[in-house]
Backbone and ligand atoms as CSV (ligand in chain L), in Angstrom:
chain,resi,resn,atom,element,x,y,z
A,1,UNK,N,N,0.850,-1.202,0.000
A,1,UNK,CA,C,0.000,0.000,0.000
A,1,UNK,C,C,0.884,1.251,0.000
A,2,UNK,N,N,0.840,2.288,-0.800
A,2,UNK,CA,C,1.288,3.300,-0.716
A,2,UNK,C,C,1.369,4.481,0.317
A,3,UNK,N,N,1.963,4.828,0.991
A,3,UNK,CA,C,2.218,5.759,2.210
A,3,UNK,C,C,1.520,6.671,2.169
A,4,UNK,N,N,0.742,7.179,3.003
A,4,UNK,CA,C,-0.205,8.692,3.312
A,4,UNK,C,C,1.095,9.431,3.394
A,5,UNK,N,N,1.239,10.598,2.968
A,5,UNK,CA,C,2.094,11.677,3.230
A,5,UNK,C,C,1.448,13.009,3.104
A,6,UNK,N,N,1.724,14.303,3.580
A,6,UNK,CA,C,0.907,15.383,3.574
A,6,UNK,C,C,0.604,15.887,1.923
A,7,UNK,N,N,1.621,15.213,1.426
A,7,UNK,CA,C,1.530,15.837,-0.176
A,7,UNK,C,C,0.180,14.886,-0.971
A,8,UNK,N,N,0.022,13.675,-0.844
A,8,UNK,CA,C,-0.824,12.625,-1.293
A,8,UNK,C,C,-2.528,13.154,-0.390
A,9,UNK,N,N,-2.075,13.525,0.704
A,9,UNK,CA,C,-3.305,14.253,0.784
A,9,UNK,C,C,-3.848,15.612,0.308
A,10,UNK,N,N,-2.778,16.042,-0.204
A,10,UNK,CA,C,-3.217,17.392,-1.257
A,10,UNK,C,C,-3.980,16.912,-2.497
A,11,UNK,N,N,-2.698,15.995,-2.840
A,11,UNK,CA,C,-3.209,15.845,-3.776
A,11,UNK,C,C,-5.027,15.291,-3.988
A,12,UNK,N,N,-5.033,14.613,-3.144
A,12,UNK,CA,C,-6.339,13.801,-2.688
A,12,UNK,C,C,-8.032,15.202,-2.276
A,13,UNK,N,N,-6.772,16.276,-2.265
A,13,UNK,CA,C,-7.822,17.424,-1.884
A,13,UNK,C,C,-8.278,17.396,-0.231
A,14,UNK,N,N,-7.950,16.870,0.361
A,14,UNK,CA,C,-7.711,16.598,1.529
A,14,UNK,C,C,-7.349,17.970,2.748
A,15,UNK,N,N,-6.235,18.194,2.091
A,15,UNK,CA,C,-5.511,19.664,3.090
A,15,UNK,C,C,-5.505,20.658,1.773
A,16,UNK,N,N,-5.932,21.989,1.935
A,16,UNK,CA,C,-5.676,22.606,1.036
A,16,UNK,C,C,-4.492,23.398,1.026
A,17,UNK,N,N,-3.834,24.064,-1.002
A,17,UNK,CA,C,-2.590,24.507,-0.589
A,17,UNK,C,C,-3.119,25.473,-1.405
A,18,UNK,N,N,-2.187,26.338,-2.016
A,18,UNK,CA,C,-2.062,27.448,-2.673
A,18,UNK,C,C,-1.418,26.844,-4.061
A,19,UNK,N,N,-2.289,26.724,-4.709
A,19,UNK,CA,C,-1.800,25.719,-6.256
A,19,UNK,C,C,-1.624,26.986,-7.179
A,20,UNK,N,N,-1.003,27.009,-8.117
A,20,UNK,CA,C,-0.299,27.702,-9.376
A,20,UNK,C,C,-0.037,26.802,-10.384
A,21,UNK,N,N,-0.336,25.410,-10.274
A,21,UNK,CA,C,0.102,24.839,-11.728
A,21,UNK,C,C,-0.705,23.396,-11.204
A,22,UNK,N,N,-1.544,22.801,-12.421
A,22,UNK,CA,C,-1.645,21.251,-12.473
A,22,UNK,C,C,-1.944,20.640,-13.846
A,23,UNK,N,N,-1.376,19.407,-14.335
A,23,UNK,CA,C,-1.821,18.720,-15.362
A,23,UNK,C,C,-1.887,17.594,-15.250
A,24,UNK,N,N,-2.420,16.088,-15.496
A,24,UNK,CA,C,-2.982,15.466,-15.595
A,24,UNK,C,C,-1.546,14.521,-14.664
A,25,UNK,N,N,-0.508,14.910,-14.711
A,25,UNK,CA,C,1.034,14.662,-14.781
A,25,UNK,C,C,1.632,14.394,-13.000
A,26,UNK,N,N,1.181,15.732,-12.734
A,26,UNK,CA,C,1.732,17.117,-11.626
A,26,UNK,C,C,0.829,18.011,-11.074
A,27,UNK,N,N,1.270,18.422,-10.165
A,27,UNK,CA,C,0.852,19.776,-9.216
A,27,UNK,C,C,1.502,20.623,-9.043
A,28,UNK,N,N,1.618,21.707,-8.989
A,28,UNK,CA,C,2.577,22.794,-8.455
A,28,UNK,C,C,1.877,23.784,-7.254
A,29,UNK,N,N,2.273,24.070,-6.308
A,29,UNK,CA,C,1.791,25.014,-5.167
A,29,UNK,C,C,2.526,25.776,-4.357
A,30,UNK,N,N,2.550,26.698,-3.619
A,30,UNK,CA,C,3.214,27.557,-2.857
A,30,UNK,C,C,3.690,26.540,-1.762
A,31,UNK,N,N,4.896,26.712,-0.870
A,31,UNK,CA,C,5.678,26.136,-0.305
A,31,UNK,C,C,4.906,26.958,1.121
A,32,UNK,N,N,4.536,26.025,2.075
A,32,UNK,CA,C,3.686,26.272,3.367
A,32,UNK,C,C,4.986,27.581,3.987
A,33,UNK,N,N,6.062,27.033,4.296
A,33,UNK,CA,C,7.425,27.526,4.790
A,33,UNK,C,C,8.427,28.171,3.837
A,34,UNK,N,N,8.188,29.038,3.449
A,34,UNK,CA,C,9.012,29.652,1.706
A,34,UNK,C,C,10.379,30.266,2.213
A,35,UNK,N,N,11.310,29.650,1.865
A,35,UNK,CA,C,12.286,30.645,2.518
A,35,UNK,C,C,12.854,31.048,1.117
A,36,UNK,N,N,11.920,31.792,0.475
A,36,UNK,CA,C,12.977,33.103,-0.606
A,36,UNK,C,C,11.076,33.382,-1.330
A,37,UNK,N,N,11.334,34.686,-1.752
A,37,UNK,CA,C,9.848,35.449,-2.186
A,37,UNK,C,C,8.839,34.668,-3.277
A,38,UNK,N,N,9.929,33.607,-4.133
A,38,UNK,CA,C,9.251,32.348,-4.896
A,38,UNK,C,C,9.785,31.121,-4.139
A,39,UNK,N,N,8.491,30.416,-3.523
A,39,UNK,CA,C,8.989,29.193,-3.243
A,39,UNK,C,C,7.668,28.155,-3.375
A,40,UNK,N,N,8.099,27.112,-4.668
A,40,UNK,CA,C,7.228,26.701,-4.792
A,40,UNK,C,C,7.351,25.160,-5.169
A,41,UNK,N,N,6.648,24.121,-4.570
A,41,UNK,CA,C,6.659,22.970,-4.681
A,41,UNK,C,C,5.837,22.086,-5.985
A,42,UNK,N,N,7.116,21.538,-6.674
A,42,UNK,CA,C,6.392,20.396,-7.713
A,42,UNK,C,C,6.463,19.290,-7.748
A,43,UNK,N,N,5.047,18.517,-7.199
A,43,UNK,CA,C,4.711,17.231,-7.166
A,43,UNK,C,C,4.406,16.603,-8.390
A,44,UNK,N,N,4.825,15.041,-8.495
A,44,UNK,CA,C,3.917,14.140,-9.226
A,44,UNK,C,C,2.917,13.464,-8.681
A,45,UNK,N,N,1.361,13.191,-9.609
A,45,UNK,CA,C,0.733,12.487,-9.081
A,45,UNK,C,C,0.814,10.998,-8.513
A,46,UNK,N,N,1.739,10.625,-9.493
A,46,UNK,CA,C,1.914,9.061,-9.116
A,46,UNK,C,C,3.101,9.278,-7.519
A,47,UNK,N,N,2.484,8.259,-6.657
A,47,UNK,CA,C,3.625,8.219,-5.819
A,47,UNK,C,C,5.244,7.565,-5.463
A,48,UNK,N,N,5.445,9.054,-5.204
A,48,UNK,CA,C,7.182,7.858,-5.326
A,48,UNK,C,C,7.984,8.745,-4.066
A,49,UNK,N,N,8.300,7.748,-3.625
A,49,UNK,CA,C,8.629,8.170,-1.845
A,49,UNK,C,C,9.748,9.618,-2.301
A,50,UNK,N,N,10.669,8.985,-3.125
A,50,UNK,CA,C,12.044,10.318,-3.616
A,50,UNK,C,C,12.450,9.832,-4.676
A,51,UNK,N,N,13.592,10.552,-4.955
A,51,UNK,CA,C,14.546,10.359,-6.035
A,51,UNK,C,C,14.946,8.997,-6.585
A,52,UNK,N,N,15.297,8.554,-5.118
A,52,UNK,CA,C,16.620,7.164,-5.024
A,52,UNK,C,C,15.030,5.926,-5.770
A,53,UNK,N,N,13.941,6.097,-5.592
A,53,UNK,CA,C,13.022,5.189,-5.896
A,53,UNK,C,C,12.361,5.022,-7.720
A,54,UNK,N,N,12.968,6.363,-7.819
A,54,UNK,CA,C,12.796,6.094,-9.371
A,54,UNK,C,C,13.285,4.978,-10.323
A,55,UNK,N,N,12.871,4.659,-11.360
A,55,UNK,CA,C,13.108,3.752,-12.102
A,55,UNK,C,C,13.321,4.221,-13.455
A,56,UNK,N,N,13.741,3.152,-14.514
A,56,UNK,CA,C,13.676,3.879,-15.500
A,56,UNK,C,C,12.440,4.099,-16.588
A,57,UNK,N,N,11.789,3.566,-16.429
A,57,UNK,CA,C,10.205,3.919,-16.641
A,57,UNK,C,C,9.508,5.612,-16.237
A,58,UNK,N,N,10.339,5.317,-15.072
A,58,UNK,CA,C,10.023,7.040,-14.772
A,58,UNK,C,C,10.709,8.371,-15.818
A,59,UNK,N,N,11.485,7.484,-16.444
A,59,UNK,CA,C,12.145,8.636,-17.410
A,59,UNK,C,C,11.345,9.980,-17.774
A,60,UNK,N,N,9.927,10.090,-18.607
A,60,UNK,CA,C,9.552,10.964,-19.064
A,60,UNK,C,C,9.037,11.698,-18.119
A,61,UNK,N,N,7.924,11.252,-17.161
A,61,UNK,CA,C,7.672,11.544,-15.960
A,61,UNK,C,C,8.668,12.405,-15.495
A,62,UNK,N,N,9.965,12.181,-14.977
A,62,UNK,CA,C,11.201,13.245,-14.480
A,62,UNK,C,C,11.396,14.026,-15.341
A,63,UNK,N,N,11.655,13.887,-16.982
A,63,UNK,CA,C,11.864,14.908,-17.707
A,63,UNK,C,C,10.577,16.192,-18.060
A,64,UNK,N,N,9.379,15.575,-17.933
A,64,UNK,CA,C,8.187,16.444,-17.501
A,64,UNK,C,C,8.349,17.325,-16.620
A,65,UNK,N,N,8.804,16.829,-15.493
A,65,UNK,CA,C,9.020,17.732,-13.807
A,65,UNK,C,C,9.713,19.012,-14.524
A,66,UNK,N,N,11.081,18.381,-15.113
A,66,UNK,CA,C,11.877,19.523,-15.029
A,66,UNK,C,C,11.268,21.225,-16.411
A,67,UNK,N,N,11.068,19.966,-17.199
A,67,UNK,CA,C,10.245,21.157,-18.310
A,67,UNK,C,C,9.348,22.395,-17.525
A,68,UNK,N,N,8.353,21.452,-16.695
A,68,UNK,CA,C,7.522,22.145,-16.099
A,68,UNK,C,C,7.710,23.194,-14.985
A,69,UNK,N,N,8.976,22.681,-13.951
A,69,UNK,CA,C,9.466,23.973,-13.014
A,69,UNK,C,C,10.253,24.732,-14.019
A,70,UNK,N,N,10.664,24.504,-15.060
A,70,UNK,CA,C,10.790,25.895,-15.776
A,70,UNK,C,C,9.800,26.938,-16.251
A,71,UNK,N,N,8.984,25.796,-16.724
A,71,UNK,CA,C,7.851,27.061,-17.125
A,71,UNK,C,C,7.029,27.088,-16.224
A,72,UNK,N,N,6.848,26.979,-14.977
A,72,UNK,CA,C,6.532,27.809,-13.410
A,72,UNK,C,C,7.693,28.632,-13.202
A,73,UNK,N,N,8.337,28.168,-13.080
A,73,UNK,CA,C,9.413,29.767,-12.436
A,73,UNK,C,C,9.544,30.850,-13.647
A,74,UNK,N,N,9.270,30.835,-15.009
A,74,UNK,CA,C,9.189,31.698,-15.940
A,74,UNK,C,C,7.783,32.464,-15.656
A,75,UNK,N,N,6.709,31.787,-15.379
A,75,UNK,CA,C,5.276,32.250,-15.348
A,75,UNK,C,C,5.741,33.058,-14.053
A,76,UNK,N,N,6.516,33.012,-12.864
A,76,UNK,CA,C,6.869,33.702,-11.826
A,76,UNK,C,C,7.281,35.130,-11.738
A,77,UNK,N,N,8.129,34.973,-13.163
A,77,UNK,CA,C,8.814,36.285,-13.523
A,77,UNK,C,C,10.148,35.846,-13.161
A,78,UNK,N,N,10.600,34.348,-12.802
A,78,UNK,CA,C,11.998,34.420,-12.686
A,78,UNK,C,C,12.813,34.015,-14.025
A,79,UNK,N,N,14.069,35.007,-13.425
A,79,UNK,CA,C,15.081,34.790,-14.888
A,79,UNK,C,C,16.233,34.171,-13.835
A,80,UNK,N,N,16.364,33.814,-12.787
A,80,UNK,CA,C,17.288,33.537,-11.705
A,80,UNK,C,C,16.747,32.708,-10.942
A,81,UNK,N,N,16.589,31.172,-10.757
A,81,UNK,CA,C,16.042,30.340,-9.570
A,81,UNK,C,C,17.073,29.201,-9.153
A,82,UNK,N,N,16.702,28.021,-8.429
A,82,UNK,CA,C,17.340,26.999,-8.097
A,82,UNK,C,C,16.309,26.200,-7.962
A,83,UNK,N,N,16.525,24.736,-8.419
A,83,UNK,CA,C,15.818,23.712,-8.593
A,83,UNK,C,C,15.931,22.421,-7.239
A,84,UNK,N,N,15.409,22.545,-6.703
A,84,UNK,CA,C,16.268,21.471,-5.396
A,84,UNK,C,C,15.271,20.171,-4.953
A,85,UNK,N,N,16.082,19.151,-5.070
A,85,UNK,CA,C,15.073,17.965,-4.772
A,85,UNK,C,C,16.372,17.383,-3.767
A,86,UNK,N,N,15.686,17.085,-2.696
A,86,UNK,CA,C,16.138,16.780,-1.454
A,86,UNK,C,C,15.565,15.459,-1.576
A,87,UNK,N,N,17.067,14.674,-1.627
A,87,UNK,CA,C,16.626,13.104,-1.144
A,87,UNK,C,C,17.206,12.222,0.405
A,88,UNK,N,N,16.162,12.359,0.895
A,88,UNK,CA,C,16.588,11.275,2.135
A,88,UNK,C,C,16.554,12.545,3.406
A,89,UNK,N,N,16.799,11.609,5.047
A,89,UNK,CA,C,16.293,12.674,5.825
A,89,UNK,C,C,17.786,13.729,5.983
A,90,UNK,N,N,18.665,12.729,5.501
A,90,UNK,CA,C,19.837,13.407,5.757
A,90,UNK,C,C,20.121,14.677,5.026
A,91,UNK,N,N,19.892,14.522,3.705
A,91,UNK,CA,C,19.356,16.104,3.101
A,91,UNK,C,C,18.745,16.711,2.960
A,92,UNK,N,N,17.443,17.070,4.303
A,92,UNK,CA,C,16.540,17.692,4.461
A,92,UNK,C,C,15.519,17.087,3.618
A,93,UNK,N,N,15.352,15.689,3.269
A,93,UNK,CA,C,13.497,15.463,2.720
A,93,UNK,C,C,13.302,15.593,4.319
A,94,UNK,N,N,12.318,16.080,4.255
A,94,UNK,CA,C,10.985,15.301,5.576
A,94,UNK,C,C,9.847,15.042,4.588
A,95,UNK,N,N,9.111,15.484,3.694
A,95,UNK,CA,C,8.117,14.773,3.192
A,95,UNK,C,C,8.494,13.598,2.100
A,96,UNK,N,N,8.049,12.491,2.102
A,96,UNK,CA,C,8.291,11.204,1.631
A,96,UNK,C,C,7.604,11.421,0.455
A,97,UNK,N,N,7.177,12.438,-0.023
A,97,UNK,CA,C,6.595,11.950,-1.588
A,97,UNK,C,C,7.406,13.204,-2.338
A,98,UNK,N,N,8.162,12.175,-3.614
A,98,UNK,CA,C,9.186,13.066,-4.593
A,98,UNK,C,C,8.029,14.648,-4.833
A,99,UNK,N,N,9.327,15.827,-4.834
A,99,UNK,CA,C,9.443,16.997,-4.524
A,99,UNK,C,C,10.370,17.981,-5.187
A,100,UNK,N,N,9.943,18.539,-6.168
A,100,UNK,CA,C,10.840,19.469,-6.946
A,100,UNK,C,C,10.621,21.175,-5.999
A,101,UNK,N,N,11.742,21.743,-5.309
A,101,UNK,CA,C,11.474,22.846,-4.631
A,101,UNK,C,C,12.173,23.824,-6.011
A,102,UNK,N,N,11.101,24.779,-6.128
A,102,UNK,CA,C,11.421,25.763,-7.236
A,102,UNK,C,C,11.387,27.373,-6.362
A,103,UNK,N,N,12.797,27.589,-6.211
A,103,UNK,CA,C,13.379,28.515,-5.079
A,103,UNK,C,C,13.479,30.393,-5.896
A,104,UNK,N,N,13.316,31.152,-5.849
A,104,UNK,CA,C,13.860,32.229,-6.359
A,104,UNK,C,C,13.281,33.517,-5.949
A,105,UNK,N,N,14.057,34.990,-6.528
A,105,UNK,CA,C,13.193,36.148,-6.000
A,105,UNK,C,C,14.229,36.928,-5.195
A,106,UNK,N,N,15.013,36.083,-4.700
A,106,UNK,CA,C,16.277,36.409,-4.366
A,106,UNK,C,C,17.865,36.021,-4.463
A,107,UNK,N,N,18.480,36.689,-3.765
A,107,UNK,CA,C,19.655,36.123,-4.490
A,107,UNK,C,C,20.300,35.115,-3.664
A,108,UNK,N,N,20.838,33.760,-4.081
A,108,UNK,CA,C,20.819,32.632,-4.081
A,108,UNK,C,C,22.434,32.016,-3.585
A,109,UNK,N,N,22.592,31.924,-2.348
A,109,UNK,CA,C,23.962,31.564,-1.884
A,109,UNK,C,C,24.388,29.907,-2.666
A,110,UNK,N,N,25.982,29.703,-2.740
A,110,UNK,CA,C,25.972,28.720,-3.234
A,110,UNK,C,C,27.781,28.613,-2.255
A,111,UNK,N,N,28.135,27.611,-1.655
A,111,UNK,CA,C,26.910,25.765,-1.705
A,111,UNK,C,C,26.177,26.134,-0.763
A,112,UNK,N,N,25.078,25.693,-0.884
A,112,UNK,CA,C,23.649,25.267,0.317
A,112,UNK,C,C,24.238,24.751,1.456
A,113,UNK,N,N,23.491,24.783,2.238
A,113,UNK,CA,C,23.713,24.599,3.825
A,113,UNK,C,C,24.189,23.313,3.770
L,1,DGP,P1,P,11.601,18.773,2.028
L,1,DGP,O1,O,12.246,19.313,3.270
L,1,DGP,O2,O,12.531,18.827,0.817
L,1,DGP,O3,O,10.980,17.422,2.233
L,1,DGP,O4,O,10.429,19.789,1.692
L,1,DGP,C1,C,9.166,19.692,2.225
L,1,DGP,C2,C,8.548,21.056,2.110
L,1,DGP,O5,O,7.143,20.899,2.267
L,1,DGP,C3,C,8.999,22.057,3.170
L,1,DGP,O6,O,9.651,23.139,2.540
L,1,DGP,C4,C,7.705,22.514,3.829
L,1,DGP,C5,C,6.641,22.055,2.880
L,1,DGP,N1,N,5.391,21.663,3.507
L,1,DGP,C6,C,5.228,20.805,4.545
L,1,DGP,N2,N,3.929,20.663,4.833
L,1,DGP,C7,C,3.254,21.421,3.922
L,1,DGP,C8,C,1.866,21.677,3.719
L,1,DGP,O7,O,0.969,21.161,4.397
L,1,DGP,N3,N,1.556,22.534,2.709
L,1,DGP,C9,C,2.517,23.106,1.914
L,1,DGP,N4,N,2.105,23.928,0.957
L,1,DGP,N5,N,3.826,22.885,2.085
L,1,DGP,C10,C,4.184,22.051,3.094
C-alpha cells in the first residue's frame, strides 16, 4: 500500500494549498514555509517516496518535472532560480513523496547549507 504523506493528501484534496500549476502529470503550489519570495513545490501524481526510488520507466515523468518547473518559475517572472530535490532525511526530505522545490526572488547563496 502506498504511504499517506501530507503531499498525497493534497493531492487527494484533503488539506488545502495554494496551487499555481496542475496537469494530468503534476501539481505545483506555494511552499507552506518559503524561505525566498518564490517558493514553490512540484509534485507528481503518481507516488514515489524520492529520487533514489525512481526507475527507469520514470524517465519521461522526471523529464516532464523539469520542463515544467521551468515554465513555473518563468510564469513567476523568474530569470534567476534553483531547482532542489532533497533526497533522504539526511538532506533535508521530511516529506516522503518526490518533490521538486522551485526557489527564487532572491539572491541565491551557493553551496547550500
Ligand atoms: P523537504 O524538506 O525537501 O521534504 O520539503 C518539504 C517542504 O514541504 C517544506 O519546505 C515545507 C513544505 N510543507 C510541509 N507541509 C506542507 C503543507 O501542508 N503545505 C505546503 N504547501 N507545504 C508544506
Amino acid at each position: 500500500m502506498t504511504e499517506e504523506t501530507i503531499f498525497s493528501r493534497i493531492l487527494k484534496g484533503e488539506i488545502p494549498c495554494d496551487e499555481v500549476y496542475n496537469d494530468s502529470v503534476c501539481v505545483a503550489f506555494r511552499d507552506i514555509q518559503p524561505q525566498a519570495p518564490v517558493h514553490i513545490l512540484l509534485i507528481p501524481r503518481k507516488p514515489m517516496r524520492s529520487l533514489q526510488d525512481a526507475e527507469p520507466e520514470d524517465k519521461e515523468l522526471l523529464g516532464h518535472l523539469l520542463l515544467i518547473s521551468s515554465k513555473i518559475a518563468q510564469q513567476q517572472g523568474l530569470d534567476n532560480w534553483r531547482t532542489v530535490i532533497n533526497t533522504g532525511a539526511e538532506a533535508g526530505q521530511t516529506v516522503f513523496h518526490l518533490h521538486l522545490h522551485i526557489i527564487g526572488g532572491r539572491e541565491l547563496k551557493w553551496p547550500p547549507g
